[in-house]
N, C-alpha and C positions, 0 to 999 in steps of 0.2 A: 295380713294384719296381725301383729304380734298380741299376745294375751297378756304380756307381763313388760312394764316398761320401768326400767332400770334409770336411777336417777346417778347422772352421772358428775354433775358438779350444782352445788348449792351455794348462791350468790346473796350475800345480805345488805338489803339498803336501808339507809335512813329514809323515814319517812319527812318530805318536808311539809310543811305547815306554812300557812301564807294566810295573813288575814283576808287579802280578798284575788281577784282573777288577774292574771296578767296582764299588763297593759299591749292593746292593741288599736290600731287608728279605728276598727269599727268598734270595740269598746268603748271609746271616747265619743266618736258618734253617737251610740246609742244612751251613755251616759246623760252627756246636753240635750237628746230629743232631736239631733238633728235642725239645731238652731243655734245659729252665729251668736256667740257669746260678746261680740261687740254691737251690733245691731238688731238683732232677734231675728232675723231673714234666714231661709232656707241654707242650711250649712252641708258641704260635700265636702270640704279639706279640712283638714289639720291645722292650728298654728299651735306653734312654740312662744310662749308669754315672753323666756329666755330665750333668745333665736340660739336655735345650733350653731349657729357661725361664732357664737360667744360663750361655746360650751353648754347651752341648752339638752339637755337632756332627753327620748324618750319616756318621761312618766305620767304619770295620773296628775301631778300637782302643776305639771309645767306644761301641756297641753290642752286646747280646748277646740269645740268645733268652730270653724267659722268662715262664711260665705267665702267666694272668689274674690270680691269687690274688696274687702274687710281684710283680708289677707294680704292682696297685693297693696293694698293701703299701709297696712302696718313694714310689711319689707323686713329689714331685719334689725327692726329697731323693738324697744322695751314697749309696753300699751303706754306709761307715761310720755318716752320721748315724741311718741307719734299723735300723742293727744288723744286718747283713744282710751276710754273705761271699761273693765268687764262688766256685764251683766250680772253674773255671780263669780265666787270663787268656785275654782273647780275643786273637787274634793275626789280621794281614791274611793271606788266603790266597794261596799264590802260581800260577802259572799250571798247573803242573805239577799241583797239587791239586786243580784247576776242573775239570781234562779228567778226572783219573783218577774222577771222579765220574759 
């Protein structure tokens, strides 16, 4: 085991800064409680309000949870064209709500 360790290249980063956690399917899960933003029923999947097929995005503003039933129901259509209302707007969560969780 050496006594003296020799520092042999020094790498500098930015530090980035993000209001709040990256988005992730169980982020969004745990954001909604785990309740279908269309119906209020037990939620295990993802939807995209924007379907990905029409350039839908992975984010916090454009995903919410919601049931099996709820999901195959909307398809890849908008919640207007499918007749289908959100519950709430989804909203990005910020850092302070990640931890208190």
């Amino acid at each position: 085991m050496p006594k003296v360790l020799r520092l042999v290249s020094y790498v500098v980063t930015r530090w980035r800064f993000s209001s709040g956690p990256a988005w992730s399917r169980g982020g969004v899960l745990r954001r909604d409680g785990c309740r279908c933003a269309y119906c209020g029923g037990e939620a295990f999947t993802i939807d995209h309000i924007l379907p990905s097929s029409r350039g839908g995005r992975n984010t916090w503003l454009n995903t919410v949870a919601a049931c099996a039933a709820c999901n195959q129901r909307k398809g890849d259509r908008t919640p207007a064209e499918a007749g289908m209302r959100l519950r709430f707007e989804p909203k990005a969560p910020s850092w302070h709500a990640a931890v208190k969780r």
